[in-house]
N, C-alpha and C positions, 0 to 999 in steps of 0.2 A: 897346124890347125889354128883358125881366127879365135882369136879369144871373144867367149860370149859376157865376163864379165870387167871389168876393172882391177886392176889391182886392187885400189881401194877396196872396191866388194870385197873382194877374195879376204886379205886381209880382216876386214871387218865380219864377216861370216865365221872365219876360223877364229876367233875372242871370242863371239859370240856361244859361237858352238862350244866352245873348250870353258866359258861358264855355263853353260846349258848345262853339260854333260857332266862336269862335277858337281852340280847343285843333285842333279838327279840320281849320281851315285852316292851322294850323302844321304839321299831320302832312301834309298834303295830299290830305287823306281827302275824298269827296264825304262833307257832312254828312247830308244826308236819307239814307243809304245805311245809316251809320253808326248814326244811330236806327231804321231798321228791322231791322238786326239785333239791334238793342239789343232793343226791342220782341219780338219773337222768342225770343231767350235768357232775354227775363223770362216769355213765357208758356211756355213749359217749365218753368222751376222755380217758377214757379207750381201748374202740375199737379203737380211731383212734391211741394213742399211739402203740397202740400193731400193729395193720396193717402195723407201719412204722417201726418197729422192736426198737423203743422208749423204754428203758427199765424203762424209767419214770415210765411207764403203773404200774407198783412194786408199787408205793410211790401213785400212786393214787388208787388202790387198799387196799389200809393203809387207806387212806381216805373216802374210801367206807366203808370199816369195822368198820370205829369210826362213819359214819353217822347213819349207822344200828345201833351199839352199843347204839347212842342218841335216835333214835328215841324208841327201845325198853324202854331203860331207863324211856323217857317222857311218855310211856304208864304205869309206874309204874310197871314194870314189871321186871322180875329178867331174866340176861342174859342167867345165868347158866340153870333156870329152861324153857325158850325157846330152848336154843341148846340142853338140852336134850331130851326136845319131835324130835328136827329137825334131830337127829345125829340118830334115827331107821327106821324115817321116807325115808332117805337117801340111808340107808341101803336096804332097804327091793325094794324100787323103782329100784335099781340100779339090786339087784340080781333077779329082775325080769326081767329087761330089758336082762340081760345075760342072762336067763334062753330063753327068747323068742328071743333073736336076733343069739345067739354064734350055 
């Protein structure tokens, strides 16, 4: 399987998540709860960044991708082997939509 991220990523997501995830079991916060309103609050200001032509909207878009990255992560689950099911899936939706709209 092509790897969809870096080492680096990879690396840097699991530190990330593994302070997430102890922050949130000190609060006694369900964590996966926790990243989807995280998730949530960033695609909001997301839209609004981008509607004001905000190019912040970049840098929170970073921070959406690391939220997804944790939440997959906290399901135990392997990134790589997620975006590979999601990158045909993409695919095949998208040249259908052109095949019925173009």
């Amino acid at each position: 399987m092509k790897k969809s991220l870096t080492s680096y990523a990879d690396i840097e997501i699991k530190a990330i998540h593994a302070k997430s995830r102890r922050l949130n079991r000190f609060l006694k916060n369900d964590h996966s709860y926790v990243l989807l309103d995280m998730i949530e609050k960033h695609i909001e200001e997301i839209k609004d960044r981008y509607s004001k032509a905000d190019k912040h909207y970049l840098i929170e878009t970073g921070d959406l991708i690391v939220l997804c990255l944790e939440l997959i992560n906290e399901a135990k689950q392997s990134s790589d082997e997620v975006l590979s099911k999601c990158y045909p899936r993409f695919h095949k939706k998208l040249d259908y939509l052109i095949k019925t709209t173009c």
